[in-house]
One Martini backbone bead per residue (centre of mass of N, CA, C, O) as a GRO file, in nm:
protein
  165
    1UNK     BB    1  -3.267   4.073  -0.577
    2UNK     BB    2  -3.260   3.862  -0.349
    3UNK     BB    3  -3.431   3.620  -0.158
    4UNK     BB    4  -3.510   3.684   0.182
    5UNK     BB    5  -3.476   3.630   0.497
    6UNK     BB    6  -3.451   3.726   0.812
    7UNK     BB    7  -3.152   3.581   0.892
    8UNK     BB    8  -3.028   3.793   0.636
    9UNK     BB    9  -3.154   4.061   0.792
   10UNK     BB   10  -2.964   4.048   1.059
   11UNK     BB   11  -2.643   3.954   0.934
   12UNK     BB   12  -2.622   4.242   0.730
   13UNK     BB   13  -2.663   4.435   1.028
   14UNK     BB   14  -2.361   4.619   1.088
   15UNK     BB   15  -2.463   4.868   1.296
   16UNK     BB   16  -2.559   4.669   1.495
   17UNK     BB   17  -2.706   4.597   1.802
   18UNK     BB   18  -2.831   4.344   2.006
   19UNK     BB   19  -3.099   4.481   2.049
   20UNK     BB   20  -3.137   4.585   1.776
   21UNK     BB   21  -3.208   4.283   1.701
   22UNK     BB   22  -3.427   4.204   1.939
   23UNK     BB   23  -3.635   4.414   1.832
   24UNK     BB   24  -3.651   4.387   1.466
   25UNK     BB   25  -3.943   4.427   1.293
   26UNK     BB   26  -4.116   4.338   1.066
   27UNK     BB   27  -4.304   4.366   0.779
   28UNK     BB   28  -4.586   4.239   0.615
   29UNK     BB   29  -4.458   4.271   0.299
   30UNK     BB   30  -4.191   4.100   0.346
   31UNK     BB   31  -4.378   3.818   0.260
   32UNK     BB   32  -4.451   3.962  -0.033
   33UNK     BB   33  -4.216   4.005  -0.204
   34UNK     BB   34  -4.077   4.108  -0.490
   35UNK     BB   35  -3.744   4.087  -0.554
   36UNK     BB   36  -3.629   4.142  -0.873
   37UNK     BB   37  -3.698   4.446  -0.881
   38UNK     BB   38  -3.505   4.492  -0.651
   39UNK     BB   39  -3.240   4.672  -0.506
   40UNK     BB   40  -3.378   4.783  -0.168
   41UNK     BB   41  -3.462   4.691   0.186
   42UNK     BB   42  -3.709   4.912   0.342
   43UNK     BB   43  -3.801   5.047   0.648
   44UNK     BB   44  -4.027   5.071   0.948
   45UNK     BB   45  -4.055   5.021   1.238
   46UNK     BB   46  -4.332   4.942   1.389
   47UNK     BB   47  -4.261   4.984   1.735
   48UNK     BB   48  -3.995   5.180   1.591
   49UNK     BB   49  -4.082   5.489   1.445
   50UNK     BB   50  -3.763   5.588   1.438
   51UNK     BB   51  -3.667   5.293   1.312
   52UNK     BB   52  -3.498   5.178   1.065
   53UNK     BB   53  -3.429   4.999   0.740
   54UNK     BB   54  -3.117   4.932   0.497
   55UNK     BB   55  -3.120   4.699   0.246
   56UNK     BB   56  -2.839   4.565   0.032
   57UNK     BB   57  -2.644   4.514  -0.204
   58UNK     BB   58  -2.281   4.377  -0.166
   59UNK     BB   59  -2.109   4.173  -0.379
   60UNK     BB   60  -2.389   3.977  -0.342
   61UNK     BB   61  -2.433   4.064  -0.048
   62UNK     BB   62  -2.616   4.146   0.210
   63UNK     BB   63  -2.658   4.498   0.323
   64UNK     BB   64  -2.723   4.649   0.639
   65UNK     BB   65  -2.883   4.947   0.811
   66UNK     BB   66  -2.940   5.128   1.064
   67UNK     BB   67  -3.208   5.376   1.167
   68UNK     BB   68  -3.242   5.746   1.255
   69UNK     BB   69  -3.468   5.937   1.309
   70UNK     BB   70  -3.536   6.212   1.331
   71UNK     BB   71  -3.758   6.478   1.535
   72UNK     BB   72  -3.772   6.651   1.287
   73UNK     BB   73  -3.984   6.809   1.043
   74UNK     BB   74  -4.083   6.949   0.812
   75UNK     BB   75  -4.267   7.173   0.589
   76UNK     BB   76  -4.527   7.125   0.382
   77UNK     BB   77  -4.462   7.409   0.218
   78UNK     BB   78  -4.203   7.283   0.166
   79UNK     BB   79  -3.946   7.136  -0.012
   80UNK     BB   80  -3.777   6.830  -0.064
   81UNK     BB   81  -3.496   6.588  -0.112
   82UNK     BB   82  -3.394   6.291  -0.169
   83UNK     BB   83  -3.098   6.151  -0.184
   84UNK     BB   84  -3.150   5.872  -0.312
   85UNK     BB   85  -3.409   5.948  -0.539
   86UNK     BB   86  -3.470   6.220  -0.631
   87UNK     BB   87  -3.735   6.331  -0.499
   88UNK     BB   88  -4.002   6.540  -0.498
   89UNK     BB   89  -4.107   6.687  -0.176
   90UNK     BB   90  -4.264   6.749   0.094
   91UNK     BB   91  -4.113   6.806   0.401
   92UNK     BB   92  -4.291   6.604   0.550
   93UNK     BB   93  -4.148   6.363   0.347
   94UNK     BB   94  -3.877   6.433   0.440
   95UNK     BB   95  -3.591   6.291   0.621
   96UNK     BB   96  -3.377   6.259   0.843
   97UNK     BB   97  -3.109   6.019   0.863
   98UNK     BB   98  -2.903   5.822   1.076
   99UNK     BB   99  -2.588   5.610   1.081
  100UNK     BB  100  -2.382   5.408   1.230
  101UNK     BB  101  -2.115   5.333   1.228
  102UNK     BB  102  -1.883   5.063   1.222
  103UNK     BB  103  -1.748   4.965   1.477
  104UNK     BB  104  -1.542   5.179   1.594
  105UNK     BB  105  -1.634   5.420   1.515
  106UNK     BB  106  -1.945   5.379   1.604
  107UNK     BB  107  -1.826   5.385   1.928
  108UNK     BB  108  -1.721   5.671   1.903
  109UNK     BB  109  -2.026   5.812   1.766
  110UNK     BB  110  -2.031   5.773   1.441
  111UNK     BB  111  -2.192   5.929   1.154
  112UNK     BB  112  -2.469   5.919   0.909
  113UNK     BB  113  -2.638   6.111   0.703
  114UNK     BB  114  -2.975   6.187   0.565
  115UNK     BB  115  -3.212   6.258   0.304
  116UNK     BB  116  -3.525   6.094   0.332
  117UNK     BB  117  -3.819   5.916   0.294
  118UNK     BB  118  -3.990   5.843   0.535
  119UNK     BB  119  -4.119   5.571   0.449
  120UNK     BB  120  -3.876   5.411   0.234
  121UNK     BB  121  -3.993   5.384  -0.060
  122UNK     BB  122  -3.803   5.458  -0.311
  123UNK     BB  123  -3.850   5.186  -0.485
  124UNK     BB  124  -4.134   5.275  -0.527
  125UNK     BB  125  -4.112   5.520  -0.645
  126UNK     BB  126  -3.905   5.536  -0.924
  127UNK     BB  127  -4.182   5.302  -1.002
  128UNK     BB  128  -4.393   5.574  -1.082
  129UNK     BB  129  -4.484   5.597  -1.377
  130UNK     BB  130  -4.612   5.622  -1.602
  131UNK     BB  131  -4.782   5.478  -1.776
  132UNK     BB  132  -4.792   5.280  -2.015
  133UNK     BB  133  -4.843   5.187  -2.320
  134UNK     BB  134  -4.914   4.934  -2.491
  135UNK     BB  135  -4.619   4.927  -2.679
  136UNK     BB  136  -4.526   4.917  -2.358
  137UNK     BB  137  -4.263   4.719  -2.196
  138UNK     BB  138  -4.033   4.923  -2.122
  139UNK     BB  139  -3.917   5.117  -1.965
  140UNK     BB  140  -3.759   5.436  -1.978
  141UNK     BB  141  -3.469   5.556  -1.967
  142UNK     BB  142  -3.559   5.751  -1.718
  143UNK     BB  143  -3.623   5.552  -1.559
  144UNK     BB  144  -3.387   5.363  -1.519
  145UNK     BB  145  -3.191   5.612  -1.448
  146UNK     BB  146  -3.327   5.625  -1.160
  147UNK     BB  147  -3.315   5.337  -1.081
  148UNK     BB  148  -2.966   5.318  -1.099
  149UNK     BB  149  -2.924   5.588  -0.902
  150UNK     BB  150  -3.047   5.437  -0.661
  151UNK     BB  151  -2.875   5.205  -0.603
  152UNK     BB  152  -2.599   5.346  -0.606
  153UNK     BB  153  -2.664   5.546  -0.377
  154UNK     BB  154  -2.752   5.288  -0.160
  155UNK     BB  155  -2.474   5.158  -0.175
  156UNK     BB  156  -2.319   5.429  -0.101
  157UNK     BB  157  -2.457   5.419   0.200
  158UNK     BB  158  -2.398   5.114   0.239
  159UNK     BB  159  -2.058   5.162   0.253
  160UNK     BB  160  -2.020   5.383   0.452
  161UNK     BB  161  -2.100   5.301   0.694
  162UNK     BB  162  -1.948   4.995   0.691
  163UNK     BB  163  -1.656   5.042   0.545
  164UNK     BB  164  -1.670   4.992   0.230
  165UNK     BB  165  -1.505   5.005  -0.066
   0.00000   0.00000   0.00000
């Protein structure tokens, strides 16, 4: 991913109202962020904790969709997978994010749902894999794999949600 500022990530935001744009607040990670190993920037908002921001490239110019977390989480007794990291946890560690349509679809009520890590780490989760061998200079096959769908899914769910095909 490229490098981000502020401004990068606000104009990004296609299914934002100007309020939600007004409210906005980064977390102090994203001033330390090292962008090139990362497919995609998610956080949850520090002053409105129901809502959360999903960054990622599309077409090579950032794109992305703000989040409104449910009311209810799951349990943490039952397991649950993220559908974008494909990460089993916790119920209570995986949340349902609705995200409004852009445009008029967005304007007459129209949403996307998804379940999602609940603290939106997936970018982070995906990349905890085994310690490498000391001869391991390279992720493994399967770490990749799992790298590169977790992209591909992030990709497809804020190109569904912005209407971009």
């Amino acid at each position: 991913m490229q490098p981000l500022v502020e401004n990068d990530i606000v104009s990004s935001l296609g299914n934002a109202h100007p309020g939600e744009l007004e409210q906005l607040s980064l977390p102090v990670r994203f001033f330390l962020t090292e962008w090139a190993p990362l497919d995609a920037f998610a956080w949850r908002d520090p002053r409105i904790p129901s809502r959360g921001y999903l960054v990622t490239e599309l077409e090579g110019a950032p794109a992305g969709v703000v989040l409104r977390a449910s009311d209810r989480t799951g349990s943490h007794h039952r397991a649950a997978i993220c559908n974008l990291c494909h990460t089993q946890q916790p119920g209570d560690q995986v949340e349902l994010f609705s995200a409004r349509r852009a445009g008029v679809a967005g304007e007459r009520g129209d949403s996307v749902g998804t379940y999602i890590c609940a603290d939106l780490a997936c970018q982070e989760t995906v990349r905890l894999g085994r310690p490498p061998a000391p001869s391991e200079v390279q992720p493994s096959a399967q770490e990749l794999e799992r790298i590169e769908g977790l992209a591909r899914r992030t990709r497809a769910f804020v190109a569904d949600v912005l209407g971009v095909r």
